[in-house]
C-alpha positions in Angstrom: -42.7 171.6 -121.6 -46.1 171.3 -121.9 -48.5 174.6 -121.7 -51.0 175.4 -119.0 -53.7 172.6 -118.6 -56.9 172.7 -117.5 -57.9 169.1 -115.9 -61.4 168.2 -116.1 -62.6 165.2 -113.8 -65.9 163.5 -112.7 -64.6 161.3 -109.3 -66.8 158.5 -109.3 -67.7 157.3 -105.6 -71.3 156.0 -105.5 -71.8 154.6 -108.6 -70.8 151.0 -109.1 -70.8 149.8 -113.0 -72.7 146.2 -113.1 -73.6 144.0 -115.2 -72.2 141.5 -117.5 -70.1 143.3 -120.0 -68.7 140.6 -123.3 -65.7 139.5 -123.4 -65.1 140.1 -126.7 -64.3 143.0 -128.5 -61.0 143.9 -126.6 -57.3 143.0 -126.3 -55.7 141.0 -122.6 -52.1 140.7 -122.3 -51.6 137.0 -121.0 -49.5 137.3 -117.6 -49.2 134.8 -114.6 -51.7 135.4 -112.1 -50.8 137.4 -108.9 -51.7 136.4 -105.9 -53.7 138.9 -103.7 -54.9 137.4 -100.6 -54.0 138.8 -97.7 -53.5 135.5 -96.0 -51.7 134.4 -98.6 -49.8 137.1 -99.0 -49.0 136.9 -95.1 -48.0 133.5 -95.3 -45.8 134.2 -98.2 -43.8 137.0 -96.5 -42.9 134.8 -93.6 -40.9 132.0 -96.0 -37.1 133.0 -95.9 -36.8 134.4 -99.2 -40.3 135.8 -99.6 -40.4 138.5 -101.6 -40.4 142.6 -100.6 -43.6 144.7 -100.4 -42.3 146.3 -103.4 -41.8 143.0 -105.0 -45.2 142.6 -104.1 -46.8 145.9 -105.5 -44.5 144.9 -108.8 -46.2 142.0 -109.2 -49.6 143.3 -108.4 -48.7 146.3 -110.8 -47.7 143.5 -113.5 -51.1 141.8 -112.8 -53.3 144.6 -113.3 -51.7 145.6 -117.0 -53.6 142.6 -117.8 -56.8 143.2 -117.0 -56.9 146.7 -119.2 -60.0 146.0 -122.2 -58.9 147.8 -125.2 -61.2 147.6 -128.9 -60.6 145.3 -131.3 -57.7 146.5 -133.4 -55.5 147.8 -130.4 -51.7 147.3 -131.0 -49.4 147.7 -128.5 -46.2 148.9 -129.1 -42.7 149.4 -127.2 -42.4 152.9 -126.9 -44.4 156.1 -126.6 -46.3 156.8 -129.7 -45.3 159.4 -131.8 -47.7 162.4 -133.2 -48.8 162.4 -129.4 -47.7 165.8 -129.1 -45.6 164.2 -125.8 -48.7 164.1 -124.1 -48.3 160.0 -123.1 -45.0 160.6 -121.5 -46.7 160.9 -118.0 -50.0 159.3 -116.8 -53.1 161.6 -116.5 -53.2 161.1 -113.0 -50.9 159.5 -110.2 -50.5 158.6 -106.6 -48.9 161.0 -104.1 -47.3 158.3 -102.0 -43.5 157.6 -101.8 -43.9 153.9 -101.8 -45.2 153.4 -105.2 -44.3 151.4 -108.5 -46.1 152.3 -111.5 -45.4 150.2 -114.7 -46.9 151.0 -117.9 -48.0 150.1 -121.8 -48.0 151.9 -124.8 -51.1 150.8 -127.9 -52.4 152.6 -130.9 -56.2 152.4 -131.1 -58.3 152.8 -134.4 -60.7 154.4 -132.9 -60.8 158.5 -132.4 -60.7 159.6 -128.9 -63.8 160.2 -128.1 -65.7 157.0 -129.0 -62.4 155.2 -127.6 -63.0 157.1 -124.1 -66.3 156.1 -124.1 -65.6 152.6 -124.7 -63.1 152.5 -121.9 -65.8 154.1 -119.8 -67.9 151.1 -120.3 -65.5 148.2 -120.0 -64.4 148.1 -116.8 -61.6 145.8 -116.2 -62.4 142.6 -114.5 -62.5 142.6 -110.7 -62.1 146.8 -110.5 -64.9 148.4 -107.9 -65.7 152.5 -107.0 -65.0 150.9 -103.3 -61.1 151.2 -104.3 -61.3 154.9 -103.6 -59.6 156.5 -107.3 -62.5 155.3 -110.2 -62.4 158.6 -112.0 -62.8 159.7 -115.8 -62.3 163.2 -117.2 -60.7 165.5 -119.8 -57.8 167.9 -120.3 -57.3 171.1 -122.5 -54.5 173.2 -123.4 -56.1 176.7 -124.3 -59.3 175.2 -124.4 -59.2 172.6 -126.9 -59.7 168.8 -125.6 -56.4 167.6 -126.0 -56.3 164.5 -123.7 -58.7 161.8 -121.6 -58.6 159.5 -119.5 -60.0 156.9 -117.1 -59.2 155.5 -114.2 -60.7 152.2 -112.3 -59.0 150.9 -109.0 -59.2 147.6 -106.5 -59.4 146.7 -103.4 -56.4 147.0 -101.1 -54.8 143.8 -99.7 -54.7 144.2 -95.8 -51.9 145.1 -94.2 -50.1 145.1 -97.7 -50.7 147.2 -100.6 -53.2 150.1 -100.2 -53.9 152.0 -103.6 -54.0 149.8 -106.5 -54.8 151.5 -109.5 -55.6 151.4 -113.1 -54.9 154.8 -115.1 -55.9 154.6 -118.8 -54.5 157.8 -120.8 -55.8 159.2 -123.9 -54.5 161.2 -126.9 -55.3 162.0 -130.9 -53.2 160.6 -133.1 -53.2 161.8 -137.0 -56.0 159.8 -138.9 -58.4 160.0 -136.3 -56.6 157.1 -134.0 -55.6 157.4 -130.6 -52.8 156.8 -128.3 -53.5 155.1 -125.3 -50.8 154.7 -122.8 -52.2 152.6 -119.5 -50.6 152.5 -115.9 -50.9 150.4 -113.1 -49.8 152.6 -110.2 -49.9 150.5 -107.0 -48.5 151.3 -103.1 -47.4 149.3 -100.7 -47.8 149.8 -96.9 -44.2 149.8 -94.6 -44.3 146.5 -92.2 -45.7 147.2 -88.8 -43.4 147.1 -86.0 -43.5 145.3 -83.1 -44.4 148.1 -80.6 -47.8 148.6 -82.2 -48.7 145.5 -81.2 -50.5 144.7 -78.0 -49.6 142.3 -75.6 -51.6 139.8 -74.2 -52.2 139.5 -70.6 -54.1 142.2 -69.7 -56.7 142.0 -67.0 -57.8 145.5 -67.0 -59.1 147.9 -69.7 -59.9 151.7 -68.9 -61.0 154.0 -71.6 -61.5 157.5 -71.5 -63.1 160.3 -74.8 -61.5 163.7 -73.9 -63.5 166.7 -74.7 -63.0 168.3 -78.4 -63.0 171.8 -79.1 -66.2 171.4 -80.6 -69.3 172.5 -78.1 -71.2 169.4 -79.2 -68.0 167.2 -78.2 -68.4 166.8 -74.0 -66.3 163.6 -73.8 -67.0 160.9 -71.6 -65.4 159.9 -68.2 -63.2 156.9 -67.6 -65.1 153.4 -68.1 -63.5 150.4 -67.2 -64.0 146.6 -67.8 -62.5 143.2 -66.2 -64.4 141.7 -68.8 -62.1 138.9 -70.8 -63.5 139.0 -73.6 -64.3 142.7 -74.0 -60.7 143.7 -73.7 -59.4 140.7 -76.3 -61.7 142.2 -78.9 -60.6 145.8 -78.3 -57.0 144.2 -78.3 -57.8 142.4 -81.8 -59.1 145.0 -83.0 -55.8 147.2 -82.6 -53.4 144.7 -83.6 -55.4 144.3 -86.9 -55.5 148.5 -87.9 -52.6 148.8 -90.6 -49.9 151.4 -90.6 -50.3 155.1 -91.8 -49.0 155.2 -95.5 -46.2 157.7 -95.9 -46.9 160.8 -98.4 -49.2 163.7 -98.3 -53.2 162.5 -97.3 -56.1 164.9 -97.7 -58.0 164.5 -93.5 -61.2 165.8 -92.5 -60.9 168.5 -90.0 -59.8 166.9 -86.4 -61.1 169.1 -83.4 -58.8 167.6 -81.0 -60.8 164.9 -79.7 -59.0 162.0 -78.4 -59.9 157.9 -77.4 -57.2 156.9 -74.7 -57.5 153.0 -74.0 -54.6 151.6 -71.3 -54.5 147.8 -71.1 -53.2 146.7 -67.5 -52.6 143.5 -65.6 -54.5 145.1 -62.4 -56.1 148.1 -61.6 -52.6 149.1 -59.9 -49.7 148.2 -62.1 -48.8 150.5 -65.0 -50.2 149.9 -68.6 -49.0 146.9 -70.6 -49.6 149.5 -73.6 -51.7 152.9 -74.2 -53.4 153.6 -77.3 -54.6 157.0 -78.3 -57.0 157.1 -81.1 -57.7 160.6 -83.2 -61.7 161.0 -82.9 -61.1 163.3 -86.2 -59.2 163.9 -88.6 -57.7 160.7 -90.5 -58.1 159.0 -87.0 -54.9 157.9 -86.3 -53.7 155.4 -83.8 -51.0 155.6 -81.7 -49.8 152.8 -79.3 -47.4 153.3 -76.5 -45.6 151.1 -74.8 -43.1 151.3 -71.6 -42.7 155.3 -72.3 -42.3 154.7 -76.3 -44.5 155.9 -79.2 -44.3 153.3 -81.6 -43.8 155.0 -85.1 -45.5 155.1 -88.0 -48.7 155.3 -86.6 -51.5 153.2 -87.1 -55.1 153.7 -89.4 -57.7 153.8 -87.1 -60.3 153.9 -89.2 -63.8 152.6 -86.3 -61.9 152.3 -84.0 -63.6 154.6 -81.4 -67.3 153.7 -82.6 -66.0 150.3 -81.7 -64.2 150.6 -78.7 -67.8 152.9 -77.1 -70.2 150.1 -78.4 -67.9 147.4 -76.9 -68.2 149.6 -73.4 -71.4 151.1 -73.9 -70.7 154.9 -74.3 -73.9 156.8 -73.8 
């Protein structure tokens, strides 16, 4: 069992790492390419026989070992290294989502661990961006002594598909001044939508409505409503597009109770083809009801309210 660890890490959000970097100087398992597209991915799922999302994320997972740049002298081996003090047999970090696959790699580098983390600092793998939401680098200590490092670069979801998709690259000594390095590629999938978070078509009528929050500064605004065609089919679009809510624990910003509620009718009269209810706050999540039922899981809503009040011109 390892000892109490103190985790030390820099999350990098803002800062994109450019330029040309060489390509040599490193070691790239050869792999078949993955496709990544969302449309293609789309079309792909609809084939009988298309693979799962989890065959997906596999292959995505597969993918990305590839694109990890080790030094020149790297060897990978089968197994965990030993003289790693069991240090390798996790990741340095991981996703909190049930619907993950994480497939790894074990090398031995020449290098010590310090130059070897900065080196892996300043090769990003190809295609990796701060935009994927988990570029990170730190340090770990048992009883104060720098035991273990890391780095961590991510992607870009693929819409509707796969969410996080992650490159974790985990460092410890090795006798002789060499390192083990042990290298995951962590990647989720999202669960298909269902059919009752879709919208219909064939609404005539679109009335929305912003509650009041419990926050002072958060009046509301009364009902507004449009006949307008094309209004309502880009509010529509725009629902059918949001993806579903991954499942596993998320980290919100504080949601004062503030609430978007958008019915789609045929007239003024009938009762809604569907009602949506959009969180203001929080992780802005979507709900879309239809004929009395709540469609589960819920949707991300992620601008969908600054949307829907510039489409209708909320003061």
């Amino acid at each position: 069992m390892r000892p109490l660890r103190v985790l030390c890490a820099l999350l990098v959000t803002s800062l994109v790492l450019a330029g040309t970097l060489a390509a040599g100087n490193q070691v790239q398992a050869q792999a078949k390419p993955v496709v990544t597209s969302p449309r293609a991915l789309s079309v792909s799922r609809a084939r009988p026989g298309a693979p799962s999302r989890r065959d997906l994320a596999l292959r995505d997972a597969a993918h990305l070992l590839t694109l990890v740049r080790l030094p020149t002298g790297s060897t990978r081996l089968a197994l965990e290294p030993s003289g790693d003090s069991h240090l390798l047999r996790t990741a340095a970090q991981s996703i909190g989502d049930l619907n993950l696959v994480d497939l790894h790699s074990f090398f031995v580098a020449p290098q010590n661990p310090w130059a070897l983390y900065r080196y892996e600092r300043s090769h990003p793998p190809s295609g990796s961006t701060s935009r994927g939401g988990y570029n990170s680098y730190g340090t770990a200590s048992t009883y104060g002594n720098t035991d273990e490092w890391f780095v961590s670069y991510s992607w870009l979801p693929v819409e509707t598909l796969l969410d996080s998709r992650v490159l974790v690259i985990s460092i410890a000594a090795l006798p002789g001044h060499r390192s083990a390095i042990r290298v995951d590629a962590q990647v989720t999938w999202l669960p298909a939508k269902p059919a009752g978070d879709i919208v219909p078509t064939g609404a005539k009528v679109l009335t929305a409505v912003l509650s009041a929050g419990l926050n002072p500064g958060e009046p509301g605004h009364s009902p507004v409503t449009t006949t307008d065609p094309e209004r309502i089919e880009a509010i529509r679009a725009f629902v059918n597009q949001l993806s579903v809510v991954p499942p596993g624990a998320r980290f919100c910003p504080v949601d004062f109770g503030q609430y978007l509620t958008i019915s789609f009718r045929v007239t003024a009269q009938t009762k809604p083809l569907a009602v949506v209810v959009a969180h203001v706050g929080g992780c802005e999540e979507v709900q879309v009801e239809r004929g009395g039922h709540v469609a589960q899981p819920e949707l991300s809503g992620y601008g969908l309210v600054p949307f829907v009040e510039r489409e209708l011109g909320f003061a």
